[in-house]
N, C-alpha and C positions, 0 to 999 in steps of 0.2 A: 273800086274801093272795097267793096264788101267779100269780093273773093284775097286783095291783097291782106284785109285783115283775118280771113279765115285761114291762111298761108300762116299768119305770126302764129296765130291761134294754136295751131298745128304745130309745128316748131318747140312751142313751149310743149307741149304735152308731153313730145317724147323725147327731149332736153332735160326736162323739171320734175317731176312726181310733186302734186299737191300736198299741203301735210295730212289731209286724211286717207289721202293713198298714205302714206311715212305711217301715219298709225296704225294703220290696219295692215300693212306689212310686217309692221312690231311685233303688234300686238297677236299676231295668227300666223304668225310664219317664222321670221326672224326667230325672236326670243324664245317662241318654243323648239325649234331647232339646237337652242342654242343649251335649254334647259335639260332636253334628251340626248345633247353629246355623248361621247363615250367620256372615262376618266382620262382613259391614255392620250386621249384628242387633246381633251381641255389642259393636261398637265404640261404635251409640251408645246402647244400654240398658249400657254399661260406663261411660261418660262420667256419664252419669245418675248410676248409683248411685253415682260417687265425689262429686256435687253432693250428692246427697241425704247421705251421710254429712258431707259440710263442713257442712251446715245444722245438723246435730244437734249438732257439734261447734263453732260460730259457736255457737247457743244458748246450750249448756251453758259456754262461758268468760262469755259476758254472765253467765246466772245464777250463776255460782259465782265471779266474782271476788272479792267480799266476804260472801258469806256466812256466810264461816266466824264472821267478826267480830261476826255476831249470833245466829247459829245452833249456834256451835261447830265442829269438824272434823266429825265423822261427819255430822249434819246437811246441812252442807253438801253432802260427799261423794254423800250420798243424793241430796239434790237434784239437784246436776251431773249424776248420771247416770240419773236419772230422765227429763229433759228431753234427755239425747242419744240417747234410746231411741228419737226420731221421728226418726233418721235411717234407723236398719231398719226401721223400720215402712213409712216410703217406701220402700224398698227391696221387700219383700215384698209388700204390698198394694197400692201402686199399678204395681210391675213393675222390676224391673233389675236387672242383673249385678251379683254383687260377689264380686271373688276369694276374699274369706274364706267365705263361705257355699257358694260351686263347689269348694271341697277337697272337699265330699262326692260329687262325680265322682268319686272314687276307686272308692266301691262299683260304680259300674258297669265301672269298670275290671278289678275284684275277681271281678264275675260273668261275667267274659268278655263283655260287651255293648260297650265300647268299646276302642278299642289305646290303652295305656299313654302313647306318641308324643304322638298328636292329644289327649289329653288336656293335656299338659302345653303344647300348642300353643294351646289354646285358654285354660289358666291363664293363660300368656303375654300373649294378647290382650285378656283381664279384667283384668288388672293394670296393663298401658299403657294403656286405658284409662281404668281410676280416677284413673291419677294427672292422666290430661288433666283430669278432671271436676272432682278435687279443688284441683289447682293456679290452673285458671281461677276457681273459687271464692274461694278466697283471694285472687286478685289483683283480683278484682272489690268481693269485702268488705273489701279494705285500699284501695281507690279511692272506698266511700264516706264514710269520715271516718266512719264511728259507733264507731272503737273511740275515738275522741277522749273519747265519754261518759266523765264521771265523772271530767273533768278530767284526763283520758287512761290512769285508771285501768285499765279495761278491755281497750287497748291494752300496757299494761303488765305485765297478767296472760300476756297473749297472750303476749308477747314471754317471759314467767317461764316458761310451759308448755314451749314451745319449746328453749330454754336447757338448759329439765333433761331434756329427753327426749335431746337429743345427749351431757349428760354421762352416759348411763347406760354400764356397763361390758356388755362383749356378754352376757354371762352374765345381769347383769339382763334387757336386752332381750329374750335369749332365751327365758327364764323366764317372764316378761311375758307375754309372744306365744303361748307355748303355751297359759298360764292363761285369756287372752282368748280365744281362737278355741276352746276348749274348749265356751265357755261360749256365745259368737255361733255353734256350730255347733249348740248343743241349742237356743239359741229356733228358730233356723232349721226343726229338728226339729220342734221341739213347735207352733209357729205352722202346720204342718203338718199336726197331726193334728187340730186346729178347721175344721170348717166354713163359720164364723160370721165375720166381719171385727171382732167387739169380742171374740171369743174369741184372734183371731192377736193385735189389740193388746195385751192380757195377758199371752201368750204370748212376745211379745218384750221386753213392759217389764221384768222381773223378771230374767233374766237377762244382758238389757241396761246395765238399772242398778246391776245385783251389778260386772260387769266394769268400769266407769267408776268408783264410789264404791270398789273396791278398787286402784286405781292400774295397774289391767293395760294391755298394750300393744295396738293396734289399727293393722296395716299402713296401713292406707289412710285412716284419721283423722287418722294424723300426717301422712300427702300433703298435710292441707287442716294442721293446727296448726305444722310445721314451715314448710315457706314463707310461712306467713301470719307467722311470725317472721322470718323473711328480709326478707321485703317492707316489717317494724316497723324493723328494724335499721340496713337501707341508709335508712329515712328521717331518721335521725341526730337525732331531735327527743326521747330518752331518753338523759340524761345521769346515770344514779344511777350513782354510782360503788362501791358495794357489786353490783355487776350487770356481771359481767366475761362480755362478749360475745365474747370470741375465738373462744371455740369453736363458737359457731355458726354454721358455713357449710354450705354444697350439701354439700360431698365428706365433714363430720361428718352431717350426715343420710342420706347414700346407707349411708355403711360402718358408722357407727356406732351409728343406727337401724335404719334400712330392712331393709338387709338380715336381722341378726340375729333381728327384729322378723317378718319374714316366714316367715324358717324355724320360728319357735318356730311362729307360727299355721298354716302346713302341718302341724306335728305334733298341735296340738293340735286341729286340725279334720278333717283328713284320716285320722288314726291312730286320736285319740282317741273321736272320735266315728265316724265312718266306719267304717274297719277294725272296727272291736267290736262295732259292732249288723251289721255283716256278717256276722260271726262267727256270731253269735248269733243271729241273726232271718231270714239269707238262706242261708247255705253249707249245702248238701246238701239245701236241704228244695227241689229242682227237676231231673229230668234235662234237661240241655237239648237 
């Protein structure tokens, strides 16, 4: 009995990383690796992973335009964000930047291992980034005529997601953003502490699709959903008159998403996740 449990014992160990192995890899290796990049590194693995989230986000409006209509609301919801979950997956497994996952640079900011500055310098350069990656995506998926599917249903949806993410009030947004990067900051975590490539898949699905099927905000999803609404709008071919498009322009998605949308996700990624297993799993267990 006591060697079959030292068997399981073992198995996990080098299956699993504990979360204070997960922080102390963050915290002393990872993120500061990630802080001393080159620019050219970070600009086109930042471009990447704003394409890679447009895909997951391009998917999930195809699957979920009408679903709800057969499947119900929650159903649907599940779905939608079950299927936008292969955009971090590309992002983790196959390799690239993405601002909301790099808040957890913090902790090495936390350990003394990087300057506060060049971090936020290099947030900076993850985040122009994305939106280069994410906007080129949308304009490439609104040039090939496949949101026409469905007798332009699907385009239609696009244009509805769009719409209601710039009337959110900042406070939603804000609230949004936090809940979401909370949650994109623990798959990030826990996709981390698997060895294994269908271990990290799991590890991202679940809290990937909790954030998308609960309605939360995702900075850099809306780069690719918000223009790819812009892009529906100026082409003047949706005429539902219950569907009052004023308010969606550039300067309603910089001030009235983006922004708000990104503060919530620095807190909810950087504080919440970050800062606490700092706390807890890295401060004072090292003199340096």
């Amino acid at each position: 009995m006591a060697e079959e449990k030292k068997d399981v014992t073992a198995a996990v160990s080098v299956d699993c990383r504990a979360p204070a192995t997960i922080a102390d890899s963050l915290s002393r290796s990872i993120c500061v690796q990630k802080v001393n990049a080159s620019i050219s590194k970070l600009i086109i693995l930042g471009i990447l992973a704003g394409v890679y989230i447009g895909f997951g986000a391009c998917l999930a409006t195809l699957v979920g335009h009408d679903a709800a209509k057969y499947l119900g609301l929650g159903m649907a919801r599940f779905i939608t964000g079950a299927v936008f979950s292969v955009g971090l997956m590309l992002v983790v497994i196959a390799g690239a930047e993405l601002f909301t996952g790099n808040n957890l640079m913090l902790m090495s900011v936390l350990d003394r291992r990087a300057a506060f500055w060049k971090m936020i310098y290099k947030w900076g350069i993850v985040f122009a980034a994305n939106f280069i990656g994410s906007v080129f995506l949308a304009y490439l998926y609104y040039n090939t005529n496949l949101w026409k599917m469905g007798d332009m249903a699907v385009g239609l949806s696009a244009l509805k997601i769009a719409n209601a993410k710039v009337g959110l009030t900042f406070a939603e947004a804000l609230t949004r953003g936090i809940l979401c990067n909370w949650l994109v900051c623990l798959a990030v975590w826990i996709a981390i502490a698997s060895r294994e490539v269908i271990g990290k898949v799991f590890a991202i699905f679940f809290p990937i699709m909790a954030f998308v099927a609960l309605g939360f905000e995702h900075s850099i999803a809306n780069m690719y959903f918000i223009p790819l609404g812009l892009f529906l709008k100026g082409s003047n071919l949706f005429s539902d008159p219950a569907l009052n498009l004023s308010g969606l322009t550039w300067n309603a998605f910089f001030v009235k998403n983006l922004i708000p949308v990104t503060i919530g996700n620095i807190i909810g990624g950087a504080i919440f996740v970050g800062l606490l297993y700092w706390v807890v799993y890295v401060k004072g267990t090292e003199t340096k």
